[in-house]
C-alpha positions in Angstrom: 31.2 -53.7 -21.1 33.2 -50.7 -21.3 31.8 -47.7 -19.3 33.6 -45.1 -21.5 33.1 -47.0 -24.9 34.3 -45.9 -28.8 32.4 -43.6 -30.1 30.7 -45.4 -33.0 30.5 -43.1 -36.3 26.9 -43.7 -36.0 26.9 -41.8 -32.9 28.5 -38.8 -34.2 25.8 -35.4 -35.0 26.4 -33.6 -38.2 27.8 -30.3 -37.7 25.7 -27.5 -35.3 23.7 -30.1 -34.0 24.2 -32.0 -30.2 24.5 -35.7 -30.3 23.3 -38.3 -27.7 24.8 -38.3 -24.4 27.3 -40.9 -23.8 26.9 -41.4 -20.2 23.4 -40.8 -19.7 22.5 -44.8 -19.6 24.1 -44.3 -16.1 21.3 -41.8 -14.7 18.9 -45.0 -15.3 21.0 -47.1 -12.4 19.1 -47.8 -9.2 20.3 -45.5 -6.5 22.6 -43.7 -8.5 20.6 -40.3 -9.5 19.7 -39.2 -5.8 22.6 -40.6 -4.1 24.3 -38.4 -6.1 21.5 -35.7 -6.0 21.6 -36.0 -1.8 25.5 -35.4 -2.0 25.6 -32.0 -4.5 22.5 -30.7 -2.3 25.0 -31.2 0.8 27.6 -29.4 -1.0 25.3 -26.4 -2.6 24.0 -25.8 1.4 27.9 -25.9 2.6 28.7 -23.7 -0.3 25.9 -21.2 0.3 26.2 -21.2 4.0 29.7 -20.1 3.5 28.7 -17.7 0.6 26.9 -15.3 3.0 30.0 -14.7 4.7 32.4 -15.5 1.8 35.1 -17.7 1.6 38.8 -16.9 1.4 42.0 -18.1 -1.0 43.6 -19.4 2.8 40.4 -21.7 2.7 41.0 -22.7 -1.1 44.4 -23.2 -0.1 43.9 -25.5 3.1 41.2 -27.5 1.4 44.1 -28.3 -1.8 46.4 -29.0 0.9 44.6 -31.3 3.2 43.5 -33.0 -0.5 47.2 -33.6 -1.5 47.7 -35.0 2.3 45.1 -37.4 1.6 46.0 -38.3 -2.0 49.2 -39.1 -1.0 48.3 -41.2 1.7 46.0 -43.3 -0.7 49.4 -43.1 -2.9 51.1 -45.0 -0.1 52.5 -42.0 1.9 53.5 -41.8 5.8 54.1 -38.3 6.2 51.2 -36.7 8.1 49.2 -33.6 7.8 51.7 -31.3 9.8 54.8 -32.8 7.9 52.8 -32.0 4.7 52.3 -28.4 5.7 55.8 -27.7 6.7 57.3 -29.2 3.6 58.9 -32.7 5.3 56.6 -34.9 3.1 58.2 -38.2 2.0 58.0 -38.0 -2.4 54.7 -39.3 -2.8 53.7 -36.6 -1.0 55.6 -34.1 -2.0 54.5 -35.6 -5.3 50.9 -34.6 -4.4 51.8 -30.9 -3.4 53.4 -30.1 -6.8 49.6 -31.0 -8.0 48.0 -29.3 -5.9 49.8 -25.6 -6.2 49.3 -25.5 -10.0 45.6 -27.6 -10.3 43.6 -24.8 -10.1 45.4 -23.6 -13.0 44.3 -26.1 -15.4 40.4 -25.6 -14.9 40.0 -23.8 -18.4 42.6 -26.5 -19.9 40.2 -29.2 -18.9 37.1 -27.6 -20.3 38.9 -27.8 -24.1 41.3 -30.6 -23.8 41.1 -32.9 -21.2 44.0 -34.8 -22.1 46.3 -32.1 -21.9 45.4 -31.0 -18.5 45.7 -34.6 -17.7 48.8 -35.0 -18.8 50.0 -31.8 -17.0 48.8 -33.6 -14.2 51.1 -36.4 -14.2 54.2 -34.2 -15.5 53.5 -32.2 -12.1 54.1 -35.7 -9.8 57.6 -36.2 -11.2 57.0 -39.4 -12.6 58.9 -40.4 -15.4 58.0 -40.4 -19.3 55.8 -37.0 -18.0 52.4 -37.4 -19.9 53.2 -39.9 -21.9 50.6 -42.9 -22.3 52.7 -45.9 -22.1 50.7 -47.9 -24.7 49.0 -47.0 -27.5 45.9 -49.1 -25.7 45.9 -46.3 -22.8 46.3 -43.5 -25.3 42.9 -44.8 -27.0 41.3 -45.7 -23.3 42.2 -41.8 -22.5 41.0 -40.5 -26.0 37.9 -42.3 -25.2 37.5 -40.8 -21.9 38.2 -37.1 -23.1 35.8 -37.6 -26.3 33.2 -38.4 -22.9 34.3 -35.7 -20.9 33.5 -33.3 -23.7 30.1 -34.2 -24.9 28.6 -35.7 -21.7 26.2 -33.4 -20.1 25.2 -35.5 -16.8 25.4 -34.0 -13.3 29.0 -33.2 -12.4 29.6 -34.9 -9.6 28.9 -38.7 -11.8 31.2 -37.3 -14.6 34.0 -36.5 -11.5 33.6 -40.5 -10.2 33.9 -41.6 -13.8 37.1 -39.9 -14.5 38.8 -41.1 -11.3 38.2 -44.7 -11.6 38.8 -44.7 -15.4 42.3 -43.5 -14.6 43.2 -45.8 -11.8 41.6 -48.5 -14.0 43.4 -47.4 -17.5 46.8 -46.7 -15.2 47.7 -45.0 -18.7 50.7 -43.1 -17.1 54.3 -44.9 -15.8 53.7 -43.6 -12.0 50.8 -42.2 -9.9 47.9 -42.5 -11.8 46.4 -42.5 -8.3 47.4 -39.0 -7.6 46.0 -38.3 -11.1 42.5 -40.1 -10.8 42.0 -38.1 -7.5 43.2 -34.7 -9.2 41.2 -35.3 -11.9 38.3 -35.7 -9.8 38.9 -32.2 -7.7 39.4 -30.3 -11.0 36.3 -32.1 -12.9 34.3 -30.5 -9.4 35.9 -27.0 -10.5 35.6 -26.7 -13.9 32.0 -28.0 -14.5 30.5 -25.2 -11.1 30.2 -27.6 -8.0 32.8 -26.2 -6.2 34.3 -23.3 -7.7 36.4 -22.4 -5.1 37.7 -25.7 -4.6 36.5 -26.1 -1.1 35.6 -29.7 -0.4 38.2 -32.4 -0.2 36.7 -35.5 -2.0 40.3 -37.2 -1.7 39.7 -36.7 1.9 36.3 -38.8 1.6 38.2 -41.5 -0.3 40.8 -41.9 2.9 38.4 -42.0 5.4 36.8 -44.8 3.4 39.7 -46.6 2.1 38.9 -49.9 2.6 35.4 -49.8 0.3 37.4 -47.0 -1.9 40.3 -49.9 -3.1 37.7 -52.3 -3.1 35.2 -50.5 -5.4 38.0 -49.7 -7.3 38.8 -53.2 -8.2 35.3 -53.9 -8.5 34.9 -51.1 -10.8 38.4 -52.4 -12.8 37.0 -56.2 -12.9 33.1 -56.0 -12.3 31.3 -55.2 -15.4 28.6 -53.1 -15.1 27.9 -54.4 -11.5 31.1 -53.1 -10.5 30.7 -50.0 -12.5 27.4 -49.1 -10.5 29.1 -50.2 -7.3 31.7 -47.5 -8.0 29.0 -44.7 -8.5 27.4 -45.2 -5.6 30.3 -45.5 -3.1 31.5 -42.1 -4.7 28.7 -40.3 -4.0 29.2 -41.0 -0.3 32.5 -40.6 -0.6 32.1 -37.1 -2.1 29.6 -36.1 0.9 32.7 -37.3 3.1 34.7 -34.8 1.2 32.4 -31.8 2.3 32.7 -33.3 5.6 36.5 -32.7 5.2 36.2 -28.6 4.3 37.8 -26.4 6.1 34.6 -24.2 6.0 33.5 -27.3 8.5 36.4 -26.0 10.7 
């Protein structure tokens, strides 16, 4: 079973009105609604703490940094943090960086045509064919996705797991669809008011759990539905590793 299906023409509302929620059969899974209720509660009392004393673009700007660091790593990098912050990344992760200075830039794109900003995305890594699905099955996996993306209303933080491992599953790009699924997954935080300010590093989470992170992945790719709730709930720690991983935390 597909977790981002077709959208049957049965399924679509006449005109004005809302139609039914494509993803809200995953708010029924065991575990998943307050595992991912205990992580946005984690982030909302980060956030506010730092609220009172308000945050700073340096901070937004560490936190992208020590994301593309981490993406890149999970990309296959060697460079390390410092090397990342003076430039001497090796091309994955200099690969990241380019995604990481113009992301926040794309938070509006995303909210009107996910595909696009997605496809800005992988145009920023370098990769060749730049945005371009290279089969017309991805092009439908990703239209499927970004028909979900716009009509899903289900907690943010679900919607940001199901757009990363739909893009390392689909790999619908020629080259880092890693570095695009972990994007994706920042900006989806962004756009849709967990994390405004792009403070917590959820790529960061994924590192420090790497080994269940490629695993899950695989099981989400292979599994079924079993694999599909597997994914959700290793994200949801994942993401409260990413708060962990702030630079409001220091």
């Amino acid at each position: 079973m597909s977790p981002v299906p077709p959208e049957p023409p049965s399924s679509r509302p006449a005109t004005g009105a809302p139609g039914p929620d494509p993803l809200e059969w995953l708010t029924g899974l065991e575990g998943v609604p307050s595992g991912f209720a205990s992580t946005r509660d984690g982030i909302d009392a980060l956030l506010r703490d730092r609220g009172l004393r308000r945050s700073t673009p340096a901070q937004t700007a560490e936190s992208l940094l020590r994301g593309a660091h981490a993406s890149a790593a999970l990309e296959g990098s060697t460079s390390t943090l410092e090397e990342v912050r003076d430039g001497a990344g090796d091309e994955a992760a200099a690969a990241a960086v380019r995604v990481s200075t113009e992301l926040l830039s794309l938070v509006p794109v995303l909210g009107r045509a996910p595909l696009q900003a997605l496809a800005r995305v992988h145009a920023l890594t370098g990769a060749p064919d730049p945005g371009r699905p290279v089969s017309p099955e991805a092009a439908e996996r990703l239209g499927s996705l970004g028909r979900t993306v716009l009509a899903t209303r289900v907690p943010a933080l679900l919607v940001a797991a199901l757009v990363h491992a739909e893009v390392v599953s689909a790999a619908p790009f020629s080259a880092h669809n890693g570095l695009v699924a972990r994007a994706a997954e920042r900006l989806v935080l962004v756009a849709r008011g967990v994390d405004p300010a792009s403070l917590v590093v959820p790529e960061a989470g994924h590192l420090a759990l790497r080994a269940e992170y490629e695993s899950n992945l695989r099981g989400y790719a292979t599994g079924g539905r079993s694999g599909l709730h597997a994914w959700l709930l290793y994200a949801a720690e994942a993401q409260a590793r990413g708060a962990e991983s702030s630079p409001l935390r220091g």
